[in-house]
N, C-alpha and C positions, 0 to 999 in steps of 0.2 A: 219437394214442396215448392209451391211458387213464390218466385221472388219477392213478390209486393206482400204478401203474405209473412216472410220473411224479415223484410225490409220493417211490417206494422210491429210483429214481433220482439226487434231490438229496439224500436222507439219506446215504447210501449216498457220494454225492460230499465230502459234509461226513466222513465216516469217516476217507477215502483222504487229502486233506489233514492229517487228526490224527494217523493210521498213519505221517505221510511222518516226522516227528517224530523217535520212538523208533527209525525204522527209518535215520535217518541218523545220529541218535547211536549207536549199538550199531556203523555202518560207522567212525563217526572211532574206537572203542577198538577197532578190530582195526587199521586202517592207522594209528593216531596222531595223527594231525592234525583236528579239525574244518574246516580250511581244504580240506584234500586232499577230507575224506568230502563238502562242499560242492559240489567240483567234478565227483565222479564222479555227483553226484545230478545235475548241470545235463546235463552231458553223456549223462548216459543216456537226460535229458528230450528234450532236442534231438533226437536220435538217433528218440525215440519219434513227435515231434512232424513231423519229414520223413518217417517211415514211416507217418503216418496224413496226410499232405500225398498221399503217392504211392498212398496204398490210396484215398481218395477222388477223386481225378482232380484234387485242389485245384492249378491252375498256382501256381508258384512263386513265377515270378517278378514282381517290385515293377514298377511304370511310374515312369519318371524323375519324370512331373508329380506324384506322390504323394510321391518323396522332397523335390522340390524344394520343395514345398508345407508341410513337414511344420517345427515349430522344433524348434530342437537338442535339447532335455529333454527331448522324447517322445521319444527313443533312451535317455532315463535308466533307463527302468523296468526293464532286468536288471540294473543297478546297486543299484538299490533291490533285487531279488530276489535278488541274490547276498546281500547284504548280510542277507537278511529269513533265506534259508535257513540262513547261518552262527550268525546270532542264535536259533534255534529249538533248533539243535542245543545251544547252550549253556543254555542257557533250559530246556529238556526236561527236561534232567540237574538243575539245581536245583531248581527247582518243580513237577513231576510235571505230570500230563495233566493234572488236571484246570485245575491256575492258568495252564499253558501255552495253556489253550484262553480261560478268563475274561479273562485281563490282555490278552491284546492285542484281545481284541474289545472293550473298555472303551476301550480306545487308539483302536482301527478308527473306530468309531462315533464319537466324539468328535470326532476328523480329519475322518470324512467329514460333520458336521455344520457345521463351519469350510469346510471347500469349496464345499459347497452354500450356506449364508449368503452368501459371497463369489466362489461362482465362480471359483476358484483352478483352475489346470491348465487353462484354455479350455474348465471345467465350466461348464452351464447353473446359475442363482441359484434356490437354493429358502430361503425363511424354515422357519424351524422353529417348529411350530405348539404350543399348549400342551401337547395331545397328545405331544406327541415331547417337550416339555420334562418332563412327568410321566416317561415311556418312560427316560428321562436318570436322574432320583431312582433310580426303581428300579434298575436295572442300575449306580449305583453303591451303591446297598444292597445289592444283592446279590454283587458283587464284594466290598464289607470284608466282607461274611458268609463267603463263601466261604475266602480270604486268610488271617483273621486269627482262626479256629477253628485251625488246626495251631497258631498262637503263643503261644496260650491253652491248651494240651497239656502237662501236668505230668510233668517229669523228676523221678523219685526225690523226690518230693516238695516238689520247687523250682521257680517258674516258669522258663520257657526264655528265656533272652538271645540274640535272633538277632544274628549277626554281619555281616559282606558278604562271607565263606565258608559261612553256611548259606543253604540256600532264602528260609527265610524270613525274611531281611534286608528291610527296605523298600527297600534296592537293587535288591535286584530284582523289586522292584513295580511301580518306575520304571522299569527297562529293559526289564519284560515290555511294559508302557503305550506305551513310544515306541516297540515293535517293530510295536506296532498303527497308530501314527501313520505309520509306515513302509509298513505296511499300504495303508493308506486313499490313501496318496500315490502307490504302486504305481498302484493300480487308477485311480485319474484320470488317473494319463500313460498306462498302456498306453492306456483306452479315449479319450483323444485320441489315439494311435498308430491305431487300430483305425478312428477316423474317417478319419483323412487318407489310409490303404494303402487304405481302404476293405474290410476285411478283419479279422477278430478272430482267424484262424488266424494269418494271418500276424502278425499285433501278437505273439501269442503265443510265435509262430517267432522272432522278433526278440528278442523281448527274454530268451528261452534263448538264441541265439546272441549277444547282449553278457553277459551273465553269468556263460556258459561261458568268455569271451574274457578277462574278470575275474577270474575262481578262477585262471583258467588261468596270467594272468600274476602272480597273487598265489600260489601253487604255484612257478612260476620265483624269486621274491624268497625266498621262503622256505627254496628248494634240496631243497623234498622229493618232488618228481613220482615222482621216482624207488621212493618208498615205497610206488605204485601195484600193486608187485610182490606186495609184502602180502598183496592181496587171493586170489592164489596160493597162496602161501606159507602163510598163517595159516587156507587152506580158509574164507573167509569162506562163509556160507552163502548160498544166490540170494537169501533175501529182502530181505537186505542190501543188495540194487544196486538194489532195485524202490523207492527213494526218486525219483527223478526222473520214472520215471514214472508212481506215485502223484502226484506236483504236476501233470505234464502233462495227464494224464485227468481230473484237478481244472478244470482252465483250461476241458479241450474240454465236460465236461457241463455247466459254465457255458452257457458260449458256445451248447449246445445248449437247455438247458434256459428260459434268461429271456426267449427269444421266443416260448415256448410259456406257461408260467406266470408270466409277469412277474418283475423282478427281486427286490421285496420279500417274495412268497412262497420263489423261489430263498433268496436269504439264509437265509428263516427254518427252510427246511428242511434246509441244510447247517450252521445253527448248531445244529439238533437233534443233527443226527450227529454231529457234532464232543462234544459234551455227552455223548450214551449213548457215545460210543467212548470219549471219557477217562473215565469214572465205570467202565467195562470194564476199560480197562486199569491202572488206579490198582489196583482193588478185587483184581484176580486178577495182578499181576506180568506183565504182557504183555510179548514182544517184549523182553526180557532189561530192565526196568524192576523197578525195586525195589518191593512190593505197599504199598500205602500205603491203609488205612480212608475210605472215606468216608462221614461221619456225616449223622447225620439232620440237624444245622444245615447244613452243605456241602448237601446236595439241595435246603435251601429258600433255600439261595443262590442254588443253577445257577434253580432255578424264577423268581426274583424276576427275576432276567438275562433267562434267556429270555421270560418276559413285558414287561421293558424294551425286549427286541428289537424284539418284535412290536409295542409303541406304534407306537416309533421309524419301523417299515418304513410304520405303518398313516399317521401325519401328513402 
């Protein structure tokens, strides 16, 4: 296939991932619950993910020597996923696209530089070369650039005091950063899951089907399934449901895309999207999000990041 083609492909994937965001927070303030809107996004994914099982001819089913092969953790990673989608929804609603997309990739990247150092998750040992240490400076330059421009934003004349009720608390600078570390942790169990099925559909399949099993019985503790009704009731609009499978369509152009361009190109070009989609949707109120300025220090933040990306992928 051709490269620009290619190249429109993983931007385009890096979008859908940012889109899932706003589009699962906007479902928890019609049904109530971020817990509930979590589980209807898992469920729709799964759902997506065995109908493009059954539209590709992909057999289903697992071989015992695969599961018996496989250690317990690698079934963690919809645990980690349920957990990552619950935390976005909250996350989105404080800090807007644009921090929602910076912080946890600061997080991501940093995790997955600790795994490759040490080979954590039954990952291969990669050192991190000066190159990627430069890669590192930047992209935390350009994370406090981006960050701590709103904090520096003059109310009436007075500077602003964030609290751990506004966005821009350091609290939640810290919980956007460990939702990345959550991140990174994800992607090393699924892709030891994905070795041992011998399968990336299926890893995928899997760990939607533990993190639906998650919401689901976290939904039962909570006593609110029932509020699923809502979605009736309150005429949620369709694009409200299409959060799961915005994630699921995320996983498979993965999956499709890193055998053909390599992984560190993939990344760099759904960190692209993820970038132009929140600087979109911040700047014009997208997807029922409050419109929020992005100023010319913010762009030469996201710029600095994304050129820490690219070190990063190139060392």
């Amino acid at each position: 296939m051709d490269l620009v083609i290619l190249a429109v492909f993983g931007i385009l994937s890096g979008m859908m991932v940012l889109v899932q965001s706003p589009v699962n927070t906007a479902l928890g303030r019609n049904v109530g619950s971020p817990v509930l809107a979590s589980f209807i996004s898992f469920l729709t994914g799964m759902v997506f993910l065995l109908a493009l099982c059954i539209f590709t001819g992909t057999n289903m089913s697992i071989s015992s020597d695969g599961i018996g092969s496989t250690p317990w953790w690698s079934y963690t990673g919809g645990i980690c996923g349920a957990a990552i989608v619950l935390s976005f929804i909250i996350l989105f609603s404080r800090v807007g696209a644009v921090n929602t997309v910076v912080l946890p990739l600061t997080g991501m990247l940093a995790m997955g530089a600790v795994i490759d150092q040490f080979g954590l998750f039954g990952s291969e040992t990669y050192s991190v070369s000066a190159l990627g240490v430069l890669g590192f400076i930047l992209l935390a330059a350009g994370m406090v650039t981006v960050v701590t421009v709103p904090r520096h934003e003059k109310d009436g004349g007075k500077e602003r005091i964030p609290n751990e009720d506004d966005g821009n608390s350091p609290i939640w600078y810290l919980f956007g950063i460990g939702v990345g570390v959550l991140m990174a942790s994800q992607a090393a169990i699924n892709g030891n899951l994905g070795i041992h099925l011998d399968s990336a559909l299926h890893s995928a399949l899997v760990s939607f089907v533990v993190g639906t099993a998650i919401l689901f019985a976290a939904c039962l503790w909570k006593r609110n399934l029932h509020d699923v009704v809502l979605v009736r009731e309150n005429r949620v609009p369709w694009w409200m449901l299409t959060g799961g499978i915005l994630g699921a369509a995320y996983i498979f152009f993965n999956a499709y895309l890193v055998p053909e361009i390599g992984t560190g190109t993939t990344v760099v070009l759904t960190i692209t999207g993820q970038m132009i989609g929140s600087v979109i949707i911040d700047s014009f109120g997208l997807l029922g999000t409050v419109k929020k300025k992005t100023g010319a220090l913010q762009i030469i933040g996201l710029a600095l990041v994304f050129a820490g990306v690219v070190m990063v992928k190139m060392s």
